[in-house]
Each structure stands twice: as structure tokens, then as C-alpha cells.
N, C-alpha and C positions, 0 to 999 in steps of 0.2 A: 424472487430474491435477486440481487445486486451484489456485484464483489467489487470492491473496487482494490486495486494490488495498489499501492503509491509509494515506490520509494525514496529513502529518507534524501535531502539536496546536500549539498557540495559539501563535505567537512574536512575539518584543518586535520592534517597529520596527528597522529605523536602516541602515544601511551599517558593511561592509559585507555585503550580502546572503546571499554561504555561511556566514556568522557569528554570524546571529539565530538567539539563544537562546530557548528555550522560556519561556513564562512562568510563573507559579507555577501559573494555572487551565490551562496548557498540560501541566506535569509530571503535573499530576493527573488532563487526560484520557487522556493517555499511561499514567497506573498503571491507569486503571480498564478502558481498550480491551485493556491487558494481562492482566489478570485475566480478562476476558469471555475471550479470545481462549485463554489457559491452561487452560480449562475447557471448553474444543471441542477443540481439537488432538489429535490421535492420531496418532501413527505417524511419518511424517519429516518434519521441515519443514527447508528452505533459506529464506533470509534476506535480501533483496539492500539495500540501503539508499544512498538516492542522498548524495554527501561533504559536504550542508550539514549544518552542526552541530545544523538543528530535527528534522534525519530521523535524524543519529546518536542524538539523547538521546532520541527519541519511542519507537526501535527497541529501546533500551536499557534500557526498562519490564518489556521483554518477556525480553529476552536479549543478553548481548553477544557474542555466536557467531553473528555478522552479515560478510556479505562487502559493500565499498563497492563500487557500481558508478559511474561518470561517466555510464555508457550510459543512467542513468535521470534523471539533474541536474534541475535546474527547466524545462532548454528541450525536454527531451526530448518526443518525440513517440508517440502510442500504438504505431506502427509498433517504435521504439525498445524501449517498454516490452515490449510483445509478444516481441522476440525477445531481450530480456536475460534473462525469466523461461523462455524455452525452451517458449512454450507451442506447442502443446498436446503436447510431447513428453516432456518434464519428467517425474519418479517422483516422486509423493508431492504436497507441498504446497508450493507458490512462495508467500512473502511477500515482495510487495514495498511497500517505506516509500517515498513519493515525494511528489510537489508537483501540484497543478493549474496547467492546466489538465492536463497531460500524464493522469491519471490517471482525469479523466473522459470524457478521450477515448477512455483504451484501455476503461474500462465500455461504453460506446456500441459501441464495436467490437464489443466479443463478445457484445454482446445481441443490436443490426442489423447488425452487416456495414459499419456506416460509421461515421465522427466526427462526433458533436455536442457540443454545448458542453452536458454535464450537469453537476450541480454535487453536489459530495462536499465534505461537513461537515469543517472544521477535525479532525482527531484521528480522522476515521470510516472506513471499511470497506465495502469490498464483497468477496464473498465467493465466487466460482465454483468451478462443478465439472462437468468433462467426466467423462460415465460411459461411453462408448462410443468408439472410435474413429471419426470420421466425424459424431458429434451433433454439435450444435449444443449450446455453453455454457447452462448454467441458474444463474440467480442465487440460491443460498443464502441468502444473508442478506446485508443493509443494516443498517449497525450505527451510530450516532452516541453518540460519548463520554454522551452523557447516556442515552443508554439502555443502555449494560452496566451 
């Protein structure tokens, strides 16, 4: 299985909150993470994307063959994250579009086994892959909008 953490690109200020829209340098880390990400992907991927409007239009760069989960929203917890993406059981490749902190915590999880407050770039990516039943997660790639 695959995880890939991607969060949501640049959004405009304001209230209220599930309803900040991307901004224009936001659409455009959103096109460019889409293209890196188009250019890796093989085989299945699942989509999960949490119902605020910065994670709908970010995911929508990419593809709008996206399921909305609640179970990953802003307050979400890596706990949360963890078992909406079905890991480590999951076939194929989970992308999930989500919000920090929630999404640097589930990174930290599956590095050490606990939550810390790690911090993922506006619009960037992290990229896991269990190759074993029973391994321990290795991190693929750290991708920030400025470097696809």
C-alpha cells in the first residue's frame, strides 16, 4: 500500500472557514503538485478529500473522481486520518487531501510510532509506501508545490 498525505494549496483568508477558496498562487500549486503527482502514479489510486472547499479545488487539479470524507475535516486527528485511508490495509494507493495539523501528525506517526507537530508546506506531499506486511512505513518522497 501507498499513502500519500497532500495538503490542501494557498487559501484566501476569511470566514467562513469550510469555504476559503484557493487562491490564484494556490490553484497554481494545486496544478503543478498535480502534474508531479500524474507523472508518478501507476496502477489504482483512491482519493479521499476532506468537504472544505480548499481541499475540494486542490484535489481537483488532479481529478474529480474524489470521495468527500468528514472523517478527515480540519479537526481531524492522525488517528482519524489513519483509519479513513484504511492503512495499512488499503490496495493500491490512498490519496488523501487534508489540512494541518491533522496531516502532519499522521506523517510523524508512521515514521516514529507517535504525533509530533511536523510541519508540511502549503500544497505539499508526503509520500509512503509499505512494501511488506508487518514493515515499518518508508517515506518516498517530500514534495513542496515549488519543487514539482
Amino acid at each position: 500500500m501507498e499513502l500519500i498525505l497532500w495538503r490542501h494549496a494557498e487559501a484566501q483568508p476569511g470566514e467562513p472557514d469550510a469555504e476559503r477558496a484557493l487562491t490564484v498562487k494556490g490553484r497554481k500549486q494545486a496544478k503543478r503538485m498535480a502534474a508531479w503527482l500524474k507523472n508518478r502514479l501507476s496502477g489504482r489510486y483512491h482519493i479521499l478529500v476532506s468537504p472544505t472547499a480548499r481541499t475540494r479545488q486542490t484535489a481537483t487539479a488532479l481529478t474529480e473522481d474524489y470521495d468527500v470524507s468528514g472523517e478527515i475535516g480540519p479537526a481531524a486527528t492522525a488517528r482519524h486520518i489513519v483509519a479513513a485511508a484504511d492503512w495499512p490495509n488499503a490496495k493500491g494507493t490512498v490519496i488523501v487531501v487534508g489540512h494541518s495539523p491533522g496531516l502532519n501528525r499522521t506523517a510523524s506517526l508512521l515514521l516514529t510510532g507517535r504525533e509530533s507537530e511536523w510541519e508540511m508546506k502549503k500544497g505539499g506531499l508526503w509520500w509512503f509506501q509499505l512494501r511488506d506486511e508487518g514493515d515499518p512505513a518508508f517515506l518516498r518522497a517530500v514534495v513542496g508545490p515549488r519543487d514539482a
